[in-house]
Every structure is written in C-alpha cells, then in structure tokens.
N, C-alpha and C positions, 0 to 999 in steps of 0.2 A: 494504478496499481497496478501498478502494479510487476531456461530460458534464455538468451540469446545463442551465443556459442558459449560450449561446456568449457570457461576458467577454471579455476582452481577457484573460484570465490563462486561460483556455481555450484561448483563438489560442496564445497563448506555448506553453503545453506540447504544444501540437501540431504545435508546429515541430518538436519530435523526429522527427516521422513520415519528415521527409528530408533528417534530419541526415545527410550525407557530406561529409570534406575530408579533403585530406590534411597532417598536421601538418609543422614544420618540422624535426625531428630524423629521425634515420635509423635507428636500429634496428629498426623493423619494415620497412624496406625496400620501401615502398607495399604491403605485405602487407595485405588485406583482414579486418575483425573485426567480424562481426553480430551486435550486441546486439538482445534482446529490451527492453522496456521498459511495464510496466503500464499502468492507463488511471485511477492513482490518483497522485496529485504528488508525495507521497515518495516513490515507488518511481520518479521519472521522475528524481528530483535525483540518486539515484543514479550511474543511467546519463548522465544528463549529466557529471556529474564523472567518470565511468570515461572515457567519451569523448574530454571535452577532453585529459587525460592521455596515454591512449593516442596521440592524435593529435599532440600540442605535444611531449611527453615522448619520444615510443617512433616515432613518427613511422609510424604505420600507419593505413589509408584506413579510417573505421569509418562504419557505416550504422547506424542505430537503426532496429526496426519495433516500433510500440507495437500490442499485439493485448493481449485475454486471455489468461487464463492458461492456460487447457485448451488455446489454441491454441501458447502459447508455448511449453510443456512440448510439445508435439507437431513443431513447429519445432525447437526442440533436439535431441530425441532424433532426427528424419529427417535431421538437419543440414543444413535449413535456415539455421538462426540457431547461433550459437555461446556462449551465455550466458544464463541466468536471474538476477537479482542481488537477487530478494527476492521469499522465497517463503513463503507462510504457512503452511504443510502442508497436503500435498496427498497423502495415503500411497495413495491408489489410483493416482495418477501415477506417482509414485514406485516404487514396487511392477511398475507395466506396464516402466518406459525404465530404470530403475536395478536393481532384480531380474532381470526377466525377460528384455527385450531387450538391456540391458546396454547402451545406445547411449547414457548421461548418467550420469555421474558427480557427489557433494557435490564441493561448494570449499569447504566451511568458513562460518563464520556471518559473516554481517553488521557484524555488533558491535550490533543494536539490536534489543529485544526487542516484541513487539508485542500489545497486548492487545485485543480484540474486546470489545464490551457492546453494554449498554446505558444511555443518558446523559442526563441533562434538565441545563436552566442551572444555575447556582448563586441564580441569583433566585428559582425554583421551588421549589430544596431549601430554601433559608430560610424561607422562608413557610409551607412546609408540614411538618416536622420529619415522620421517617416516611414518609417519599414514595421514599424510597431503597432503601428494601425489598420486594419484589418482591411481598411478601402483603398492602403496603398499596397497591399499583396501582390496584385493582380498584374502591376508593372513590373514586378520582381519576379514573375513566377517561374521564366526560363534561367534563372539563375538558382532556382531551387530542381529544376529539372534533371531527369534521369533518363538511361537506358532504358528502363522498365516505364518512366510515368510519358514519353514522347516529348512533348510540346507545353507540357502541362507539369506543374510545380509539384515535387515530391510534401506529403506529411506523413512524416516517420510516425508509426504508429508499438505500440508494444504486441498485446495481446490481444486477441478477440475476446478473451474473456474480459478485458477490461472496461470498466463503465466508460462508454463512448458514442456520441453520435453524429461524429467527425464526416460523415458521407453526407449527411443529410446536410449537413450545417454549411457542408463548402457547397451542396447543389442550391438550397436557402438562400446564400446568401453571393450569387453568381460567381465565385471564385473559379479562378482555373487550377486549381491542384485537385490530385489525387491520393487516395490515401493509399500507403506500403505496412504490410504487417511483417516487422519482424517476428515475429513471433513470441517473444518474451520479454520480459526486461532485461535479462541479461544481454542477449542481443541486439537489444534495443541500444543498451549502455556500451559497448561495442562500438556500436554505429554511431555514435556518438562521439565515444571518445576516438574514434579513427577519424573522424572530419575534422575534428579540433585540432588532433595534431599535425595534423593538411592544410590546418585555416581554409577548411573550405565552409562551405555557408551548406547552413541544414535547415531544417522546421519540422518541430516535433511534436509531437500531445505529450505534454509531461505532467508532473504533480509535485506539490509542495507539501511536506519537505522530502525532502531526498539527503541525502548524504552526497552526492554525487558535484552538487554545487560548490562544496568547499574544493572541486577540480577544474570544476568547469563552468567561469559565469554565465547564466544566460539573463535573456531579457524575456520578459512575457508580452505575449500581442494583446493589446486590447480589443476584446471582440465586444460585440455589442452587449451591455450589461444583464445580468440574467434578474430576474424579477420573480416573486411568487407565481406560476400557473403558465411561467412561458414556454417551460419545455415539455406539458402535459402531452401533447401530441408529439412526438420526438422526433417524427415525419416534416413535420412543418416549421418545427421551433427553427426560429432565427437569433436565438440569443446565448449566450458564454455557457460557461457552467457556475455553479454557485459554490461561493466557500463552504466547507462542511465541518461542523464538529464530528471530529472520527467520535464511533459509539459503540460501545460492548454488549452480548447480547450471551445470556444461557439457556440452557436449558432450563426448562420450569421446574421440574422434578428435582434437577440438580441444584437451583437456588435456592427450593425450600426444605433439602435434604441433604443438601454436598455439605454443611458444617463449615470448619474454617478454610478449606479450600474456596468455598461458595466465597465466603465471607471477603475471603482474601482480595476474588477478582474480582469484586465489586470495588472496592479499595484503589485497585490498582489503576495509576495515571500517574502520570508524568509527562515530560517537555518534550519539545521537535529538538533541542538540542540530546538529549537523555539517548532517544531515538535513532538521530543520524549517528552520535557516539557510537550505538553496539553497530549498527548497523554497514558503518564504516569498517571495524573490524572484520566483519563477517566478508563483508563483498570487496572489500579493496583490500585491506594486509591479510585476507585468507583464513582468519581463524575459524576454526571449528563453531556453531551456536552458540557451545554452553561453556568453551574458552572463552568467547569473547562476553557472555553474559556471567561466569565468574570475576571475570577483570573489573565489571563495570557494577557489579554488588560489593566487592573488596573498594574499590576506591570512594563507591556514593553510600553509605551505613546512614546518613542523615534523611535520603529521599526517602527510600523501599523502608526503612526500620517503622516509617508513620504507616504505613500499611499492613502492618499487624499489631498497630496498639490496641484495638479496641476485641483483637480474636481471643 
C-alpha cells in the first residue's frame, strides 16, 4: 500500500484531499460524512466511488482526508473521520480503538483480497528460471545492484508508511540486498515503469491487486510461506507475508448513528477487477477521483445499485 514523482495521475488523486459537495438527492439531508482515504490508488478508488454514491445517491456533504494509516485508524477511533474502507491488518490498531477503547467497530470486508511480496518482471523470471525462489536471490543480487545499494542487491521499496518488514526479513533470511525507499507509490511506480521500459531487471515489495499489472507483468518470489504466529516477533520472523481479506472499519458512534450512510458502507464491496478499473483511470489516463468514480457508477448500475437495497 500502498508519492513518487508528482504526474499528473498524482495531481488527480490528490484531488481527493478536498473533495466536498453536496449530491442531488435527499436522504442524507446535507448530513456530513468523513471518509478516510490511503495514500495508495486502490485504496483512493474506493473512497472515490463510496463518495460519489453517497453524495449523487444518499444526498450527503462528504469530505475525503487522505492521511496514513496509523493516522486514519487514529482519526476514526477520536471521531475525527468516520470511515476506514481498506485496511490491511493492523491488530495492534485494532486491539488499542476496537478492544480496548471500543471507539471503532469492523464493517465487514471489502470483497478484495490483498497480497504483499516480493516481484521482478516476467522478463527477468524468463531469462533466469530460478530467480523466483527466494534461495536463488543471492546469486542474482549484483544484477539487482545500485549506485546507492554497492555490492548488495537493490529492493525497491514504496513507503515507510507501508506495512513492511523487508529489513528484518533480508537480514533473517541471509540475503544480500538492501532495501531503497522511494518514497511513495507514485514514485515507486515510476521506478518501475522506467526499468521496464529499459528492460532492466528490478525487485520490488509490491501488492496485489494493483492496476499497474495490466502494464507491467510481473512474477512474485516465493519466500518462505507465512503461517499463524510467524511474524509475531517481526524482528525474527523468517516467513512471507500472508494473503489478507482487505476490511472496513467505522467509527462506533457513526455505525450506530450515521443512518444510511452507516448502512451504506457497510454494504459496500466489490472485485479487484471493480478496483483496478477506477483506479486505472485515476493513476494512468489522469482523471480526476470523482470523474473516474462517475464513469464507473454510470456504466456498473448492476454492482453498487445492491448496496442500497436494503437503506
């Protein structure tokens, strides 16, 4: 999850930051609704389509704030913001505002499952049979090498805000790479797409799904499988990361007072294809959030219309 150099598909998703209107129907009664919204494109397409909905739909004033996630999880639970709508597990979060405080309650999943690695192209894996296995790295590693990593095999990294324990994992598990933080996803995806079209060989922390795939194949390394309780110490852990059902989380107050808004984003789920759709719009052909989450409630009326049968 989840920024690099400022594109024009950088601008666009950072329209979210002040996104407020108020829709044309009436049911939320110019009622106010503060979504949260990551600093990673699927997770922005979401909120964009919960928005325009609420707004066009339900007829309620909604603000987006795109922060991190220890912020947003923090926001929620102070009620700040009233919504998380993709979250990759976070159970010390979790544990503090849904255990302990009790100020945030689940909504139920996403509908899309999300998988963390690590990835090179499929140009790389072909050429090299073997590369995709975590024990054959280590003869590869000057061929992933950098000005900035020496001797020692670059792993393009995004965010530090992102869930990661990529240091620990390559010293675990005696590799010789280091890790490189671009700084975001955007510049992440950048760096990316600049090797590909160099055919030069990369190795990256990425995440499924992305949008980004339908440009660029990659192959995932098999690292050593992740099990219940292996990465409790995240110091020591020697194992992958685990698939995750993305999960929605509100505010408490707001679930058992927000009405059909509450209602709604409980409701709301949908596919990794649904997903990479808007999110493709936003980050590669440029559009605006809530142009590209218009285009994609005009043309699916079958999906989103089951998510307000029951308000």
């Amino acid at each position: 999850m989840s920024v690099f150099h400022r594109s024009r598909a950088a601008c666009a998703a950072l329209a979210l930051l002040t996104l407020s209107a108020c829709g044309s129907g009436d049911s939320g009664g110019g009622q106010a609704v503060t979504l949260t919204t990551p600093t990673w494109v699927g997770g922005q397409a979401n909120t964009a389509v919960a928005a325009y909905i609420l707004e066009e739909e339900l007829g309620y004033e909604v603000t987006v704030r795109e922060m991190d996630e220890d912020d947003a999880w923090k926001a929620v639970g102070e009620g700040e913001a009233d919504a998380i709508l993709e979250d990759w597990g976070h159970p010390d979060l979790e544990e503090r505002y849904v255990d302990r405080r009790q100020t945030v309650v689940p909504a139920g999943d996403l509908g899309v499952t999300g998988k963390i690695g690590w990835y090179l192209p499929d140009y790389v894996a072909d050429e090299h049979p073997g590369i995709t296995r975590w024990q054959g790295l280590n003869k590869y590693a000057e061929m992933f090498a950098t000005a900035r990593t020496g001797d020692k095999g670059r792993l393009l990294e995004g965010s530090k805000e992102f869930i990661t324990r990529d240091e620990h994992l390559i010293d675990n598990l005696g590799l010789d790479f280091r890790t490189v933080y671009a700084g975001s996803e955007q510049a992440q995806i950048e760096e990316i797409r600049e090797s590909a079209r160099q055919r030069e060989p990369f190795l990256t922390y990425w995440w499924r799904p992305h949008w980004l795939e339908s440009e660029i194949e990659l192959s995932e390394v098999d690292l050593p499988p992740h099990y219940p309780g292996c990465d409790t110490d995240e110091k020591s852990a020697e194992c992958g990361y685990p698939e995750t059902d993305l999960r929605k989380f509100l505010n408490a107050g707001f679930a058992e007072d927000g009405g059909e808004a509450a209602e709604f984003l409980k409701n709301f789920q949908w596919g990794e294809e649904d997903q990479n759709e808007v999110a493709k719009m936003i980050a590669q052909d440029g559009m605006a959030p809530r142009a590209a989450a218009a285009r994609w409630v005009k043309e699916n009326p079958g999906i989103w219309k089951v998510w307000l049968w029951d308000l």
